[in-house]
CHARMM internal coordinates of N, CA and C (Angstrom, degrees):
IC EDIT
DIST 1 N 1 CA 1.4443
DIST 1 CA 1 C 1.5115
ANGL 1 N 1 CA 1 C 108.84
DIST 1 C 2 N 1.5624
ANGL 1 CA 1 C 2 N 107.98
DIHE 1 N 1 CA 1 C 2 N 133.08
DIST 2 N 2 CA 1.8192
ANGL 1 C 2 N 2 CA 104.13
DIHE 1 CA 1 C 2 N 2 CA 164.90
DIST 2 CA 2 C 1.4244
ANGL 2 N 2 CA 2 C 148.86
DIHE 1 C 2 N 2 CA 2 C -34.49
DIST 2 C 3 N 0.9415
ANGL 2 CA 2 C 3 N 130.47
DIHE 2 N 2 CA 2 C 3 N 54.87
DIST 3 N 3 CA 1.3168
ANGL 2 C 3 N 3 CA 126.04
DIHE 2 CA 2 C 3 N 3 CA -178.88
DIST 3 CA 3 C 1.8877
ANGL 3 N 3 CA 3 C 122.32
DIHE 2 C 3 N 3 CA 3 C 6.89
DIST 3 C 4 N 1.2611
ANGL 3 CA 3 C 4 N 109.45
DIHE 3 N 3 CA 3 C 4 N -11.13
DIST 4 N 4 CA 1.3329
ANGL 3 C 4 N 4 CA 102.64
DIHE 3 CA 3 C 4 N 4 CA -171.69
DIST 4 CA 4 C 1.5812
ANGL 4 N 4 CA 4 C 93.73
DIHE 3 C 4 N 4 CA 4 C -120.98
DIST 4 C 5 N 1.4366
ANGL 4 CA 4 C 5 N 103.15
DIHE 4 N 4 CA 4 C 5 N -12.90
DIST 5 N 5 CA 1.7242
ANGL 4 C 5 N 5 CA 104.29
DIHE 4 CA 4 C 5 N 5 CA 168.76
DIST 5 CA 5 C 1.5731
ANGL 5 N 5 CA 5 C 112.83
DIHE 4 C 5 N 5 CA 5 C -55.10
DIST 5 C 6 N 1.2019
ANGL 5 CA 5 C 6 N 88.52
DIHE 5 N 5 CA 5 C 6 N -59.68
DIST 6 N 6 CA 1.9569
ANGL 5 C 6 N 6 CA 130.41
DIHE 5 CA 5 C 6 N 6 CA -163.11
DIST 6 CA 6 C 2.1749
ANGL 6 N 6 CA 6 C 88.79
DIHE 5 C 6 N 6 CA 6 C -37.28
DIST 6 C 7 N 1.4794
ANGL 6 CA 6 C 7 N 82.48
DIHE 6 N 6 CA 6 C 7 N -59.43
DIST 7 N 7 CA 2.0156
ANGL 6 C 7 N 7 CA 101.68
DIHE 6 CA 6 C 7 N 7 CA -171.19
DIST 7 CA 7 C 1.2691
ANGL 7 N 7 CA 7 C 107.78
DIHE 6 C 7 N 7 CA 7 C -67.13
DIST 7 C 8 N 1.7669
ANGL 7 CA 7 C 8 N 129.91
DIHE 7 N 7 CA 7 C 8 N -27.82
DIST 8 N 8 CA 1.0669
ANGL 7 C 8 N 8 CA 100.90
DIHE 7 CA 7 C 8 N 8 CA -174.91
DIST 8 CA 8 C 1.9248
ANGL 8 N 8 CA 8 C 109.32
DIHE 7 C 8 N 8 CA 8 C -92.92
DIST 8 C 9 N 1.4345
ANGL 8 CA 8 C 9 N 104.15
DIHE 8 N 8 CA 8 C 9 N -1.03
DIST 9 N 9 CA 1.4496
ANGL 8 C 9 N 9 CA 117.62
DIHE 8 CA 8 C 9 N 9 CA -171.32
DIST 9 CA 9 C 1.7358
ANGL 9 N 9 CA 9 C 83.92
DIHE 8 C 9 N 9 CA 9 C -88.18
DIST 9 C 10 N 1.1701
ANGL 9 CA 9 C 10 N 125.78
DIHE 9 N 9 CA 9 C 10 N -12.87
DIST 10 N 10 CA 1.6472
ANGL 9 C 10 N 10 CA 112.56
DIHE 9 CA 9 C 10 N 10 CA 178.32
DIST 10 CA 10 C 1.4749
ANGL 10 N 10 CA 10 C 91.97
DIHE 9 C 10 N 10 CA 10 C -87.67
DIST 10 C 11 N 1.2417
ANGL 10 CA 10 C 11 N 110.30
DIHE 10 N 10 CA 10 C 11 N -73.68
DIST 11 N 11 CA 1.5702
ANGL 10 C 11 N 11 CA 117.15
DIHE 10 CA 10 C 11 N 11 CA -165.50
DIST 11 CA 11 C 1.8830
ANGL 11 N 11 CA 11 C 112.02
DIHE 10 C 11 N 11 CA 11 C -27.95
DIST 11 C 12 N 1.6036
ANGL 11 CA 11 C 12 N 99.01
DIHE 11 N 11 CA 11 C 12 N -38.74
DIST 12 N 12 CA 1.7101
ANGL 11 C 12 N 12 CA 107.00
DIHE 11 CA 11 C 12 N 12 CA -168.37
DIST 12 CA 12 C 1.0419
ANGL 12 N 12 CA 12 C 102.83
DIHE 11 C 12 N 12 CA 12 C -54.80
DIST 12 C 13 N 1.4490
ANGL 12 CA 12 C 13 N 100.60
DIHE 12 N 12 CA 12 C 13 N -57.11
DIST 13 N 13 CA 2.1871
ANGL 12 C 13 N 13 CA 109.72
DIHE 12 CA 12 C 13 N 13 CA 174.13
DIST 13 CA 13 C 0.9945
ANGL 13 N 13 CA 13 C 114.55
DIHE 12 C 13 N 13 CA 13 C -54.27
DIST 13 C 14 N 1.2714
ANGL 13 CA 13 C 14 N 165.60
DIHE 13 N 13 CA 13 C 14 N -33.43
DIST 14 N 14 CA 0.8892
ANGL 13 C 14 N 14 CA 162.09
DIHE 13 CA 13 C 14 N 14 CA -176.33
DIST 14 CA 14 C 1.1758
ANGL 14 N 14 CA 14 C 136.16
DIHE 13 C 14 N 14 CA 14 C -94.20
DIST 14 C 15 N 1.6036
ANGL 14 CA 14 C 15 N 109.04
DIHE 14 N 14 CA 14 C 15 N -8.11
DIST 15 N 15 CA 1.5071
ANGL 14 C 15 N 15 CA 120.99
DIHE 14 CA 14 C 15 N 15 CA 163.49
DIST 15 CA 15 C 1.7126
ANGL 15 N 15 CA 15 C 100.44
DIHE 14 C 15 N 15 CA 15 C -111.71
DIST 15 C 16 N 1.3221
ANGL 15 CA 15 C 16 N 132.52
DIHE 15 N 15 CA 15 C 16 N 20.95
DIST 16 N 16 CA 1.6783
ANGL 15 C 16 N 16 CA 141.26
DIHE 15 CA 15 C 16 N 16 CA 173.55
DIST 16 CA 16 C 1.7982
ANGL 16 N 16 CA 16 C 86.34
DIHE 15 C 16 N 16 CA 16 C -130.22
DIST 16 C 17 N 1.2395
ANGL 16 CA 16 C 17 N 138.35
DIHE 16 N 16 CA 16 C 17 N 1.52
DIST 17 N 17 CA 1.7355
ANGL 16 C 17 N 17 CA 127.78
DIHE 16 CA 16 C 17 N 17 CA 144.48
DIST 17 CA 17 C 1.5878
ANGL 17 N 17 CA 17 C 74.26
DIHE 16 C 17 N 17 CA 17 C 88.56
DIST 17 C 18 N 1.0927
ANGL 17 CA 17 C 18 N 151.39
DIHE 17 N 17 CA 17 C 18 N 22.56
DIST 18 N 18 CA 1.7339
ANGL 17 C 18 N 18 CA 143.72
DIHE 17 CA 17 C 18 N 18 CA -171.96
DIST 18 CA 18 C 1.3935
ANGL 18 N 18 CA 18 C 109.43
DIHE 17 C 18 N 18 CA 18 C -96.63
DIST 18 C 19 N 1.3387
ANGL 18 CA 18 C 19 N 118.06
DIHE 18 N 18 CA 18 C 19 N 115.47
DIST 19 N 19 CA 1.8468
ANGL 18 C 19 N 19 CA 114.77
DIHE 18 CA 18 C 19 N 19 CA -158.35
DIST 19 CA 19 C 1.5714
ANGL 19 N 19 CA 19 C 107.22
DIHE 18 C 19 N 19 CA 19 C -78.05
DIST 19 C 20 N 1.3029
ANGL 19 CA 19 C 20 N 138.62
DIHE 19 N 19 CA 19 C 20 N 168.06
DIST 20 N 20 CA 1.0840
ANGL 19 C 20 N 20 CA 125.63
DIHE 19 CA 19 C 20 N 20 CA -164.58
DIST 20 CA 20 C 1.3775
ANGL 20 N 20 CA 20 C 90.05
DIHE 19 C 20 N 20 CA 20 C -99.84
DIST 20 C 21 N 1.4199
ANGL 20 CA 20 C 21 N 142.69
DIHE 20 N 20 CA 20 C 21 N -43.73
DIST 21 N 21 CA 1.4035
ANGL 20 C 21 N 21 CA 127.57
DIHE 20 CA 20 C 21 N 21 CA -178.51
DIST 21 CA 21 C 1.7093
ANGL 21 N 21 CA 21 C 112.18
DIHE 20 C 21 N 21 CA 21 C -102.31
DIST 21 C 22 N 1.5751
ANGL 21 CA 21 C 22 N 117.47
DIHE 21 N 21 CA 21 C 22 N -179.89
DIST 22 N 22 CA 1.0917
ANGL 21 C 22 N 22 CA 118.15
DIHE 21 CA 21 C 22 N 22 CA 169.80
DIST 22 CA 22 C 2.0145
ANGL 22 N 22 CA 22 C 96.03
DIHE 21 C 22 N 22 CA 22 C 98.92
DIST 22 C 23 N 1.3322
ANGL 22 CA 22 C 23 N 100.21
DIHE 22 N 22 CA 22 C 23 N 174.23
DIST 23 N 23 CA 1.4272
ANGL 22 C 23 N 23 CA 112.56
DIHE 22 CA 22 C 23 N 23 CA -173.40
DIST 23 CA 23 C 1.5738
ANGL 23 N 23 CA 23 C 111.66
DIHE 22 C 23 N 23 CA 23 C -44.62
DIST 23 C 24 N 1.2461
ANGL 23 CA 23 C 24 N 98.76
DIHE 23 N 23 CA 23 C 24 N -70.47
DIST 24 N 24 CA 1.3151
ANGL 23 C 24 N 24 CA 111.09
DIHE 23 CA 23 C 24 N 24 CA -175.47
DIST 24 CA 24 C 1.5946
ANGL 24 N 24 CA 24 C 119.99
DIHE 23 C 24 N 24 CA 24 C -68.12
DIST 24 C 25 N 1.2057
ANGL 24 CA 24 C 25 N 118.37
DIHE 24 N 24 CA 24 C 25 N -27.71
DIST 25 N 25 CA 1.4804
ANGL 24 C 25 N 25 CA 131.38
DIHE 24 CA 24 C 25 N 25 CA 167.78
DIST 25 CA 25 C 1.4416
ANGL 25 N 25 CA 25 C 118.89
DIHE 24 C 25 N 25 CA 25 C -26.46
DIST 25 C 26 N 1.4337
ANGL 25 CA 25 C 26 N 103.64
DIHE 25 N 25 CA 25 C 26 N 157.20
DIST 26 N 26 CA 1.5747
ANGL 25 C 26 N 26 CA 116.00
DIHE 25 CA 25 C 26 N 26 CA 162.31
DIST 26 CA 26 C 1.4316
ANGL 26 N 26 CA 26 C 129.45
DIHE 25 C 26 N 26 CA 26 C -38.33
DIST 26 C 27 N 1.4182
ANGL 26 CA 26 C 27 N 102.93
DIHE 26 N 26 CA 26 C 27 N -68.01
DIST 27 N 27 CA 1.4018
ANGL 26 C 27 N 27 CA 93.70
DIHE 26 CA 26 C 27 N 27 CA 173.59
DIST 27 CA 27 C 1.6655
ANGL 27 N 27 CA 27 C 122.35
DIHE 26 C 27 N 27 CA 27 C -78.38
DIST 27 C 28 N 0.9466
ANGL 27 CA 27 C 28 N 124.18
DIHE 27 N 27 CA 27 C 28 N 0.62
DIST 28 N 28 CA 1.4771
ANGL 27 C 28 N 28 CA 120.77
DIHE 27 CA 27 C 28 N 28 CA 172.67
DIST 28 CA 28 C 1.7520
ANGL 28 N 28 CA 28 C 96.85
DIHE 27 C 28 N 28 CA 28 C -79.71
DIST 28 C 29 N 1.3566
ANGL 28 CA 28 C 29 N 134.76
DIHE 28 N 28 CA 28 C 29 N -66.45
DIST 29 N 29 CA 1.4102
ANGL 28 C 29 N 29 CA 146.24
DIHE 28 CA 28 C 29 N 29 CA 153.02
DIST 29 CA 29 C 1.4625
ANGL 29 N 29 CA 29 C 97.10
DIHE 28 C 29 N 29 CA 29 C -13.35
DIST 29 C 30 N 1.1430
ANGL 29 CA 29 C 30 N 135.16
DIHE 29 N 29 CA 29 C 30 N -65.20
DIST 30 N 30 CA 1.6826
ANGL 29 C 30 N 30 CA 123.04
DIHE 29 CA 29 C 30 N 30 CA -150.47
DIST 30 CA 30 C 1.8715
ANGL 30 N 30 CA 30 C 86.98
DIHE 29 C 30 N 30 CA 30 C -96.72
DIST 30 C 31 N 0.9131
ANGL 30 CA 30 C 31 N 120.28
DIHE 30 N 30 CA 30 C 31 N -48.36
DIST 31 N 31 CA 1.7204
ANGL 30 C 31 N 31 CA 103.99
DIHE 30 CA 30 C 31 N 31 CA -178.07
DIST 31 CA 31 C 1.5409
ANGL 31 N 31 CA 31 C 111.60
DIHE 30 C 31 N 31 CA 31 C -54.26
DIST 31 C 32 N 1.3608
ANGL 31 CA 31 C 32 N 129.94
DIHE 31 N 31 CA 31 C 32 N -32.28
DIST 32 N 32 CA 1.2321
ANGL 31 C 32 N 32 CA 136.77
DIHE 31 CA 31 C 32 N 32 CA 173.25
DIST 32 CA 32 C 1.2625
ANGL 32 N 32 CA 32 C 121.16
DIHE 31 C 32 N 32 CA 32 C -65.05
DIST 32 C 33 N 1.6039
ANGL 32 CA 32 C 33 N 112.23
DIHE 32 N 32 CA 32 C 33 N -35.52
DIST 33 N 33 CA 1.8062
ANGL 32 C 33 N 33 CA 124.78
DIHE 32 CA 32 C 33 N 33 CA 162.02
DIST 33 CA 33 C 0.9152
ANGL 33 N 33 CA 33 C 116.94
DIHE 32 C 33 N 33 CA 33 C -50.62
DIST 33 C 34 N 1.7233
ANGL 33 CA 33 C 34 N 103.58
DIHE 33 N 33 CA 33 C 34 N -56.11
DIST 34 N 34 CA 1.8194
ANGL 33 C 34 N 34 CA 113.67
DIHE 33 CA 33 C 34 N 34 CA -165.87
DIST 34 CA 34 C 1.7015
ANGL 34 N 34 CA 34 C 105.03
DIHE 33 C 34 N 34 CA 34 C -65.19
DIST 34 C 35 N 1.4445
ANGL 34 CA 34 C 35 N 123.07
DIHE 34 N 34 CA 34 C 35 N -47.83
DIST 35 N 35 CA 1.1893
ANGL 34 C 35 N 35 CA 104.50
DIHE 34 CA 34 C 35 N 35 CA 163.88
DIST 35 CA 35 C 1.0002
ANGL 35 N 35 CA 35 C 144.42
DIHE 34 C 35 N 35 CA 35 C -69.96
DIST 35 C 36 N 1.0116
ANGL 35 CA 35 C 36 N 122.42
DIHE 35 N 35 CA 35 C 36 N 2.74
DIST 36 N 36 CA 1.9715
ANGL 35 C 36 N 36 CA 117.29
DIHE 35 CA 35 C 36 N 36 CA -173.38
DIST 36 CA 36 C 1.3742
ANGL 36 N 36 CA 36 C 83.68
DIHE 35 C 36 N 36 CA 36 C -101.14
DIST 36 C 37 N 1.4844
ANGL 36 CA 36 C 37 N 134.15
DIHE 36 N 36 CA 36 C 37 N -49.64
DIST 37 N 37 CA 1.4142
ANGL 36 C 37 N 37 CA 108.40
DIHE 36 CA 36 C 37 N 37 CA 176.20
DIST 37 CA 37 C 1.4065
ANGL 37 N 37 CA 37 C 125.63
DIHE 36 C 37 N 37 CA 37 C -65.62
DIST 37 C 38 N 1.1696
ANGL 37 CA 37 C 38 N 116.73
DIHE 37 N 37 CA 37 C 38 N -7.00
DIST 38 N 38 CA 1.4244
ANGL 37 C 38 N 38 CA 97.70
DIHE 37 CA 37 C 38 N 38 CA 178.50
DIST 38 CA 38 C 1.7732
ANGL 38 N 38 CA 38 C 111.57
DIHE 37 C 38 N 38 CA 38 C -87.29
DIST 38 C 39 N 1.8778
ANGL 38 CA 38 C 39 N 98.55
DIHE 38 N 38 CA 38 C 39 N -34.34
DIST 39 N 39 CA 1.4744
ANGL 38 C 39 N 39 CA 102.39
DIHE 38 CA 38 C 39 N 39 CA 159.06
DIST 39 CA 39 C 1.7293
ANGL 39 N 39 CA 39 C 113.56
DIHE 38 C 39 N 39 CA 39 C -34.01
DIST 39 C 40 N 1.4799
ANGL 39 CA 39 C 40 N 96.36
DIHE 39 N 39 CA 39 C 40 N -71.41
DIST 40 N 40 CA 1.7889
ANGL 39 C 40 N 40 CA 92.97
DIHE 39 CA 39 C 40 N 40 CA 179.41
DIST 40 CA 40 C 1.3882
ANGL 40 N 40 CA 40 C 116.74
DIHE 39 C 40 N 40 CA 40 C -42.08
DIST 40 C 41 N 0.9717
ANGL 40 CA 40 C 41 N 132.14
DIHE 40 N 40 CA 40 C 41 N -48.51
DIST 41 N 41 CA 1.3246
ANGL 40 C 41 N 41 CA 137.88
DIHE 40 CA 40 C 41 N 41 CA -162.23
DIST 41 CA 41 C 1.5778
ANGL 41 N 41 CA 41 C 112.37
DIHE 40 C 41 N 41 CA 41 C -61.06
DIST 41 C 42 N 1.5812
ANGL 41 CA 41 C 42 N 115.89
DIHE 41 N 41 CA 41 C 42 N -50.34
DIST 42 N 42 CA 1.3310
ANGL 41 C 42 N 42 CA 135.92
DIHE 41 CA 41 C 42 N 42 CA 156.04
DIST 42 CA 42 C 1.3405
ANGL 42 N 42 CA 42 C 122.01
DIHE 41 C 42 N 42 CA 42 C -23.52
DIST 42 C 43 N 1.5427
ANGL 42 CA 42 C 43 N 92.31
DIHE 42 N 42 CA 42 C 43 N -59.27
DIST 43 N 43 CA 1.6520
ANGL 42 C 43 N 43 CA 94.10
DIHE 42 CA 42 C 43 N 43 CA -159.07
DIST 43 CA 43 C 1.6664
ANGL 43 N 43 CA 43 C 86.96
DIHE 42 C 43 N 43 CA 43 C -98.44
DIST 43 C 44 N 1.2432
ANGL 43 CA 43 C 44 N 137.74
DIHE 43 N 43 CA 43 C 44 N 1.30
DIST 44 N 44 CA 1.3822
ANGL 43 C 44 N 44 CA 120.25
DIHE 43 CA 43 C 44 N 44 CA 153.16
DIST 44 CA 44 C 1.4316
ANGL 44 N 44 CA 44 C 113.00
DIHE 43 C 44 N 44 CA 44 C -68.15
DIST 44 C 45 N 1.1550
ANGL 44 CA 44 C 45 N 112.01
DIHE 44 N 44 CA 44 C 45 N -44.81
DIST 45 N 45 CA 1.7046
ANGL 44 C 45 N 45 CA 99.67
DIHE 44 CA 44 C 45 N 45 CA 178.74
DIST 45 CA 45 C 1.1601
ANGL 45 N 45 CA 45 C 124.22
DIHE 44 C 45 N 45 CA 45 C -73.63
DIST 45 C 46 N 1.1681
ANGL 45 CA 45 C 46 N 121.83
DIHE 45 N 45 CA 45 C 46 N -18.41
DIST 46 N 46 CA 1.6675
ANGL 45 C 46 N 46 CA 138.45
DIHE 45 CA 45 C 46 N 46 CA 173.01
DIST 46 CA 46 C 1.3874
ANGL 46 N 46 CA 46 C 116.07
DIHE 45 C 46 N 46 CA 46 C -62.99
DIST 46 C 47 N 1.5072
ANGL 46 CA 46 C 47 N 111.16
DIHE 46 N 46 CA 46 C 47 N -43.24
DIST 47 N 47 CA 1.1321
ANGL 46 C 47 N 47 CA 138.90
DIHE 46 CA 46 C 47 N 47 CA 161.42
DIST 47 CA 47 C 1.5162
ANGL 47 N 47 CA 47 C 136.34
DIHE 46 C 47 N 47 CA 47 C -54.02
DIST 47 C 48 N 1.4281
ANGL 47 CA 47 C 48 N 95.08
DIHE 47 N 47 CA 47 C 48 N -54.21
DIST 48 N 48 CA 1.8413
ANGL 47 C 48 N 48 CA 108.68
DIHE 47 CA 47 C 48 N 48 CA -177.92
DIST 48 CA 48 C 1.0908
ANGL 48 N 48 CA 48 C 111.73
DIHE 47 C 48 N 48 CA 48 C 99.94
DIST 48 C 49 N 1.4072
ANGL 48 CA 48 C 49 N 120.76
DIHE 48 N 48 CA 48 C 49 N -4.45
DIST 49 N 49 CA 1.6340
ANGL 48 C 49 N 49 CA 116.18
DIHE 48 CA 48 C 49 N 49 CA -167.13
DIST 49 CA 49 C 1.6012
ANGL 49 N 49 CA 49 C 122.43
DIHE 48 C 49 N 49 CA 49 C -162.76
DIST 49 C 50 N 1.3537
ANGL 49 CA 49 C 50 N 134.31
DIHE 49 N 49 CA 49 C 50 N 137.53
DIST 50 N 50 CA 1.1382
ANGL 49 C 50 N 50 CA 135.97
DIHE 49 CA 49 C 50 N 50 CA -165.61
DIST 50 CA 50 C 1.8006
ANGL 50 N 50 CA 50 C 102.78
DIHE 49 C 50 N 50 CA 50 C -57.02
DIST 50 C 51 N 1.3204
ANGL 50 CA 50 C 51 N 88.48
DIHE 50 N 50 CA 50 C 51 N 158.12
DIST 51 N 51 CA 1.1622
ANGL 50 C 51 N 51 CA 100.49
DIHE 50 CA 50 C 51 N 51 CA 157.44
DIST 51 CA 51 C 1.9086
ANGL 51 N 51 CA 51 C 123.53
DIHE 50 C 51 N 51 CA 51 C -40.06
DIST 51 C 52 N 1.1183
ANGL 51 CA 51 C 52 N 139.62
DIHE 51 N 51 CA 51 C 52 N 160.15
DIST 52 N 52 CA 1.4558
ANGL 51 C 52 N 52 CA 141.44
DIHE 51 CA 51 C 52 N 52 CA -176.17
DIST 52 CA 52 C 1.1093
ANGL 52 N 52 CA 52 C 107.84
DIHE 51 C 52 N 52 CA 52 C 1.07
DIST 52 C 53 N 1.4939
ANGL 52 CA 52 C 53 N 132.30
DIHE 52 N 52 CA 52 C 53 N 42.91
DIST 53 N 53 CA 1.1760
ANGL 52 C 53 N 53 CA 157.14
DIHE 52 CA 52 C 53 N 53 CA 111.06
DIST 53 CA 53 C 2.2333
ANGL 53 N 53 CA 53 C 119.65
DIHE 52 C 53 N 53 CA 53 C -11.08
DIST 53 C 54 N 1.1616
ANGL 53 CA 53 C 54 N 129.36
DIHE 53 N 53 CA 53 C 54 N 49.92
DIST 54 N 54 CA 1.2517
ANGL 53 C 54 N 54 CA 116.73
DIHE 53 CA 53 C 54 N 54 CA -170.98
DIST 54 CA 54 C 1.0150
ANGL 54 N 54 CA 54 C 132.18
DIHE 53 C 54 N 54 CA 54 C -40.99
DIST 54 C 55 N 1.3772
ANGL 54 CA 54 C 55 N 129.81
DIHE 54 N 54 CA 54 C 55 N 25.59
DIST 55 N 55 CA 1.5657
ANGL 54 C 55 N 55 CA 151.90
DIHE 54 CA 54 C 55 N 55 CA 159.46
DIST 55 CA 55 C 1.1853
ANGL 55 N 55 CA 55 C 101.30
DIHE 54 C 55 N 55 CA 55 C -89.85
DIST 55 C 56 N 1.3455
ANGL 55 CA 55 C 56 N 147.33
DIHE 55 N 55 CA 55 C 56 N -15.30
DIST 56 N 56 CA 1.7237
ANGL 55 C 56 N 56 CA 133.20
DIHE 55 CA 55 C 56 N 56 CA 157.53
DIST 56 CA 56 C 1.4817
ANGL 56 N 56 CA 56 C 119.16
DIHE 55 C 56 N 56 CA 56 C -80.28
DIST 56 C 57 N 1.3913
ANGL 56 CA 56 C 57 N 109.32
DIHE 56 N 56 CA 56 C 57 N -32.80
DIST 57 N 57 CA 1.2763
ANGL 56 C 57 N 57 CA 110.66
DIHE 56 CA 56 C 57 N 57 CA -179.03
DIST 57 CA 57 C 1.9418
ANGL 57 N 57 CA 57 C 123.12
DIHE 56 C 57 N 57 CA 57 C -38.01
DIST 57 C 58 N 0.9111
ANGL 57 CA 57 C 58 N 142.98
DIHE 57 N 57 CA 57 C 58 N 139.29
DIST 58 N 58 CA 1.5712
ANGL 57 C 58 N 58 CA 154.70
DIHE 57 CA 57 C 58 N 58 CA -151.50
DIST 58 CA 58 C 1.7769
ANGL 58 N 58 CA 58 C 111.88
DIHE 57 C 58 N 58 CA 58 C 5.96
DIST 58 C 59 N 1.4597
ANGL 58 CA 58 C 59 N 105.07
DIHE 58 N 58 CA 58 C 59 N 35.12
DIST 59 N 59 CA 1.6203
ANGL 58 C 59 N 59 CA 111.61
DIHE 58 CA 58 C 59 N 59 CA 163.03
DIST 59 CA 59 C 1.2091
ANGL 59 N 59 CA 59 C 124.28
DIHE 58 C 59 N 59 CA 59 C -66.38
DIST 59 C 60 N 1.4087
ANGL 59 CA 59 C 60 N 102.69
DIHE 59 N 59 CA 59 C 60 N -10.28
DIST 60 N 60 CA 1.4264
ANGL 59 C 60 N 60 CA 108.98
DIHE 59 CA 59 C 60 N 60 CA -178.70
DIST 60 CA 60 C 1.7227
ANGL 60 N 60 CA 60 C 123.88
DIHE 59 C 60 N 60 CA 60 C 98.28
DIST 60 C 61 N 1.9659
ANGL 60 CA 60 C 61 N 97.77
DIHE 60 N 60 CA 60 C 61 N -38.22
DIST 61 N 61 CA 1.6592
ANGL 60 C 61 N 61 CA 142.65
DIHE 60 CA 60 C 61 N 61 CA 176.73
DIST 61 CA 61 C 1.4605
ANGL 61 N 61 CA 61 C 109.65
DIHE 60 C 61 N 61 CA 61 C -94.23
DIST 61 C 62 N 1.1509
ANGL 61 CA 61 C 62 N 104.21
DIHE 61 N 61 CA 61 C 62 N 61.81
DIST 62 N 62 CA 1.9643
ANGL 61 C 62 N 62 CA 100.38
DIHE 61 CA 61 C 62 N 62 CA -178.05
DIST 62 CA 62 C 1.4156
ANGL 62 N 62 CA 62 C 110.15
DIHE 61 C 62 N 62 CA 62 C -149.61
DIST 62 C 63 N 1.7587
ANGL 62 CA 62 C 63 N 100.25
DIHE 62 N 62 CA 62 C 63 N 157.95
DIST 63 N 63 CA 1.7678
ANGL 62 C 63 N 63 CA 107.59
DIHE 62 CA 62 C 63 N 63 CA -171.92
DIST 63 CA 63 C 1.5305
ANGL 63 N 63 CA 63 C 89.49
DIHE 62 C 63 N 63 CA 63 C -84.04
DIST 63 C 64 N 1.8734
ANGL 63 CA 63 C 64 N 72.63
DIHE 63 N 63 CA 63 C 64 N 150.79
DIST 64 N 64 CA 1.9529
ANGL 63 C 64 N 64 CA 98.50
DIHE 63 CA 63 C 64 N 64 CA -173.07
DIST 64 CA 64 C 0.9809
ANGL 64 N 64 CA 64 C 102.66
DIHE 63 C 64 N 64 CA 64 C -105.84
DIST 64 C 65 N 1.3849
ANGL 64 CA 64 C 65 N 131.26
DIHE 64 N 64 CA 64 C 65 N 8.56
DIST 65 N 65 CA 1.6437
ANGL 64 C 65 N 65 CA 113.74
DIHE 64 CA 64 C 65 N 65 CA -172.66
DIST 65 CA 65 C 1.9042
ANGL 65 N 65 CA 65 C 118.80
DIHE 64 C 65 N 65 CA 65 C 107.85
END
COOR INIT
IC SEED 1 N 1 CA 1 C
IC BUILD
């Protein structure tokens, strides 16, 4: 990752008062991003098809929610 990414994802927190550790923190926030997209990403390829994509609809092979 960019080094100037990294600073401006510090700087954001830190001018929104958002602590970098702890529950509510930065890195709890960005580890929680990185996974649900990669979840998504998974089960798109697993799948064949984007998200609300109307090619899953009554395939039998589709997200339930």
């Amino acid at each position: 990752m960019d080094a100037s990414a990294i600073d401006a994802l510090l700087a954001d927190a830190k001018a929104a008062g958002t602590p970098i550790d702890g529950a509510d923190g930065l890195l709890n926030l960005m580890t929680k991003a990185v996974l649900e997209r990669a979840l998504q990403a998974e089960m798109t390829h697993h799948l064949g098809y984007e998200r609300d994509d109307p090619a899953g609809r009554g395939s039998g092979n589709s997200r339930n929610g």
